[in-house]
C-alpha positions in Angstrom: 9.7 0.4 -7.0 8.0 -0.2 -3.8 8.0 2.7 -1.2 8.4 1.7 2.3 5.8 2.2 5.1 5.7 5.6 5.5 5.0 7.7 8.5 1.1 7.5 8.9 1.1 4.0 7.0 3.2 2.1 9.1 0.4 0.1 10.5 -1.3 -0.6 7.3 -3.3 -3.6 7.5 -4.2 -6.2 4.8 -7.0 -8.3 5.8 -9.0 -11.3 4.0 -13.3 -10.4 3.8 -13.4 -13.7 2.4 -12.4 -16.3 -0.8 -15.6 -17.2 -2.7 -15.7 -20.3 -5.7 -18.5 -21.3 -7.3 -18.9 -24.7 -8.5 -20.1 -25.1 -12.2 -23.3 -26.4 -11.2 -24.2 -23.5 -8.5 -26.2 -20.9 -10.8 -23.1 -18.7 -11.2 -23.1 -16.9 -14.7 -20.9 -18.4 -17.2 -21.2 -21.9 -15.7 -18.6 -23.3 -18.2 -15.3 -22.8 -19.2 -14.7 -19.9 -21.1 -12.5 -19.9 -24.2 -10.6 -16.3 -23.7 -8.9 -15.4 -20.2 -11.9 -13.2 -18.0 -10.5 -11.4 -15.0 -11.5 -8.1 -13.2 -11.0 -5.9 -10.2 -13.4 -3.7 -8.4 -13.0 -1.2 -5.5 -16.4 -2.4 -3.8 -15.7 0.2 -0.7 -13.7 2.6 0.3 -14.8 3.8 3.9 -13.4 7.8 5.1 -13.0 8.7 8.9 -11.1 10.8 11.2 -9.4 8.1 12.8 -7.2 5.7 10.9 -9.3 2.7 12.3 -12.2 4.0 10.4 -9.9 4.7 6.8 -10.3 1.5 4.6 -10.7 0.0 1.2 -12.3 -3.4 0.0 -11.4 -4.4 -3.4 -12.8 -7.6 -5.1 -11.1 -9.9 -7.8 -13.2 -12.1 -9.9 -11.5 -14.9 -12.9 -13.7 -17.4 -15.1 -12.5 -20.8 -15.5 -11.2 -20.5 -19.2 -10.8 -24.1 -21.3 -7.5 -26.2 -21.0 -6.9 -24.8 -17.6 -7.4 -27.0 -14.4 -6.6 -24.6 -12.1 -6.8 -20.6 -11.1 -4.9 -17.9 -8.9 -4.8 -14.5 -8.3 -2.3 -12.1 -6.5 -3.3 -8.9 -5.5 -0.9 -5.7 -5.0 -1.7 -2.4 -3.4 -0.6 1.3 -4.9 -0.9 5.0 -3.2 -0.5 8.2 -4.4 0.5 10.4 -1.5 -0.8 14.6 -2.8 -0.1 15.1 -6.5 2.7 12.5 -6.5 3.5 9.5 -8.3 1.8 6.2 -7.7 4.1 3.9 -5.7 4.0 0.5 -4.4 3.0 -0.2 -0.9 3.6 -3.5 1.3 1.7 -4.2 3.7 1.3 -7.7 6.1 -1.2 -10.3 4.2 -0.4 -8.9 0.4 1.6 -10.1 -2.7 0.3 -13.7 -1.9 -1.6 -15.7 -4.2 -5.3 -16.9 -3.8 -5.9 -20.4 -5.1 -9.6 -21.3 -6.1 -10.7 -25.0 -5.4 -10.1 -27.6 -8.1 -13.2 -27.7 -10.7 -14.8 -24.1 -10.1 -15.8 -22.3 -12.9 -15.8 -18.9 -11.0 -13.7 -17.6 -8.2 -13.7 -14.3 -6.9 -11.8 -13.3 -3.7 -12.2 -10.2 -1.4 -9.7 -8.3 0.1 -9.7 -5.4 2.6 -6.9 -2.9 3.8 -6.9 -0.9 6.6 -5.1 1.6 8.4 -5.3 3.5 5.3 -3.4 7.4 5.3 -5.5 10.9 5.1 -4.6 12.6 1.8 -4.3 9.6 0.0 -5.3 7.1 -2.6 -5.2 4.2 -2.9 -5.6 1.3 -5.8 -5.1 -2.4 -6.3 -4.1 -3.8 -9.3 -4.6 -7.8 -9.5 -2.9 -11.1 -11.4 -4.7 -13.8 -12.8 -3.4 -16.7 -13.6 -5.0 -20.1 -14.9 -2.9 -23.2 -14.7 -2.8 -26.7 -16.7 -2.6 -29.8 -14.9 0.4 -29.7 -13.7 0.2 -26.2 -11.9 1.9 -24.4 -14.8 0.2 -21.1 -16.1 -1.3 -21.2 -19.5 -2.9 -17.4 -19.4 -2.4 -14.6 -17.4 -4.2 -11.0 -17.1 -3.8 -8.0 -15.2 -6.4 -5.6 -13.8 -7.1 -2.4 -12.0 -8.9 -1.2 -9.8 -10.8 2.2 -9.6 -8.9 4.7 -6.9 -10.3 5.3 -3.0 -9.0 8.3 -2.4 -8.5 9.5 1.4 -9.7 13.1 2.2 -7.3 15.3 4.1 -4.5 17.9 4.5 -1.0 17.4 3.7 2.1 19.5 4.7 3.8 21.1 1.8 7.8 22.1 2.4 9.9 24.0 0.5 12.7 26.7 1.1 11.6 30.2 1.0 15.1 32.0 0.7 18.8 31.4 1.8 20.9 34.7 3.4 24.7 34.1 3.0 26.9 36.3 5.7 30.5 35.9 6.4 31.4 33.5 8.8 33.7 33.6 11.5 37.1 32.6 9.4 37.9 34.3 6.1 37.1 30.9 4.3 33.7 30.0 6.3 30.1 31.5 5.6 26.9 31.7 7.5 23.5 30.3 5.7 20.3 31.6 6.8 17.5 29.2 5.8 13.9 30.2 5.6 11.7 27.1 5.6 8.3 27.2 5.0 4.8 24.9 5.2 2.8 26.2 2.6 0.0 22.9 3.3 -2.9 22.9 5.7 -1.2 20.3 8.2 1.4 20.2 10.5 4.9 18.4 9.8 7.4 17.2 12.3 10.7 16.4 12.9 11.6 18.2 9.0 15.0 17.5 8.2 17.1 20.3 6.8 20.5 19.9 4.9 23.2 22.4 3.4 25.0 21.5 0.3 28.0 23.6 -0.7 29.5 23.3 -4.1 28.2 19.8 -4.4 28.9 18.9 -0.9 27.2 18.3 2.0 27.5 20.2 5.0 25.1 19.3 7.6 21.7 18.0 8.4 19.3 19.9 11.0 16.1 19.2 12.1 13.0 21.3 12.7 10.9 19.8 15.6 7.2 21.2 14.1 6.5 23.3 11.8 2.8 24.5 11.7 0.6 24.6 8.6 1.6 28.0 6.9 4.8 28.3 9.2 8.4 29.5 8.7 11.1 28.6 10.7 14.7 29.4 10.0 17.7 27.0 10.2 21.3 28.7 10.9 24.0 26.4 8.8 27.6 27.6 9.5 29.9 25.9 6.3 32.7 26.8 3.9 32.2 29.9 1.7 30.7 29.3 -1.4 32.1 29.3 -4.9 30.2 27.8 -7.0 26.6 27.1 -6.2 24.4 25.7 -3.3 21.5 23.6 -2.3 18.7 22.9 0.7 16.7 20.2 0.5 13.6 20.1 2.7 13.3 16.3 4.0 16.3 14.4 2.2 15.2 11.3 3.2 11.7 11.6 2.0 10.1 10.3 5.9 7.0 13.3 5.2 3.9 12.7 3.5 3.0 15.7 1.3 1.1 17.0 -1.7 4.2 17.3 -3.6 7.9 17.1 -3.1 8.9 19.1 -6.6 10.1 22.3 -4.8 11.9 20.5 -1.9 15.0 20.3 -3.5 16.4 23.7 -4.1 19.5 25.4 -5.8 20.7 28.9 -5.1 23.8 30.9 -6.3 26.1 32.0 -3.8 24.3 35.2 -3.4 21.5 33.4 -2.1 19.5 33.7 -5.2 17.1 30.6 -6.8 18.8 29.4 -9.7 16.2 27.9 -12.1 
């Protein structure tokens, strides 16, 4: 599934270092066809800074001309892992095209360079080859991957302390008392908050900041509870973190963590 542009990768840049084809009479190794499909991907650099102008990767693709084939391509893709999460798609402008050699080279390798790229994060490309008869049809395909440039820097880390249930002001209301907590070394902002009650929702707020090892506590006024309830820390999943196992988090009606 591809992730959308997340906050702090929104302006994640694909650029082109350059397409390179070698003729089969320029020195390059391998000048002939080859008889089994030969593709690869290497992370050639992966550049670290404080600003996100200075964050980047440059991976490099390289396919043999194999025999039968009168033509070659390759696409490449782009994956993060954001924390200890899952790897997930990324798009980004200038990606998820394909790269067409010249007719009659034996060896074509392409370049390609993102930018922009998020702290805490890393990031990995993984490449299509595909060589094509005549007529533009493929005859072989391969898939590669890259090695991983991975992004130094903190991550928030949300999750919900504890829940206090009071009684509200009717005989069928309560009051919720919601501890949230940062338990990463950076900030977050704008941390959305929501109340479910017996499988319900009941309301979405919003903590402006919440500091690296901060608390802040969200007031929820809802019916009373009967069965079970939930918090979930970001519901719509806007925050980068190291993790998002313990967002999501169910309580009796006590207020104590069901497992």
């Amino acid at each position: 599934m591809s992730s959308r542009l997340p906050i702090g990768l929104a302006a994640l840049v694909a650029t082109v270092a350059s397409g390179l084809a070698w003729s089969p009479d320029s020195g390059a190794a391998g000048g002939g066809a080859r008889a089994a499909a030969d593709g690869s991907v290497e992370l050639v650099e992966c550049n670290r800074g404080r600003r996100a102008a200075d964050r980047s990767a440059l991976f490099r693709g390289e396919m043999r001309r194999i025999a039968g084939a009168a033509g070659m391509r390759m696409r490449f893709a782009l994956a993060e892992r954001v924390g200890r999460g899952p790897w997930r798609a990324v798009q980004a402008p200038g990606l998820d095209s394909w790269r067409v050699a010249r007719p009659g080279v034996a060896l074509f390798a392409y370049r390609q360079r993102v930018a922009a790229l998020a702290p805490g994060t890393g990031y990995r490309a993984t490449v299509v080859f595909q060589w094509l008869d005549a007529a533009g049809a493929p005859i072989a395909r391969q898939t590669a991957r890259s090695a991983t440039c991975r992004q130094g820097g903190a991550l928030p880390e949300l999750t919900v302390r504890r829940v206090a249930v009071d009684a509200g002001p009717t005989d069928d209301t309560a009051r919720y008392r919601v501890v949230v907590v940062n338990r990463g070394r950076a900030p977050a902002a704008g941390v959305g908050v929501e109340l479910s009650v017996d499988g319900a929702a009941v309301d979405t707020l919003t903590v402006g900041r919440l500091p690296a090892r901060a608390r802040r506590r969200v007031t929820f006024f809802g019916p009373r509870c009967l069965e079970e309830l939930s918090v979930d820390v970001d519901p719509d999943g806007r925050i980068r973190e190291h993790h998002k196992r313990d967002n999501l988090r169910v309580f009796g009606c006590d207020g104590r963590v069901r497992p």
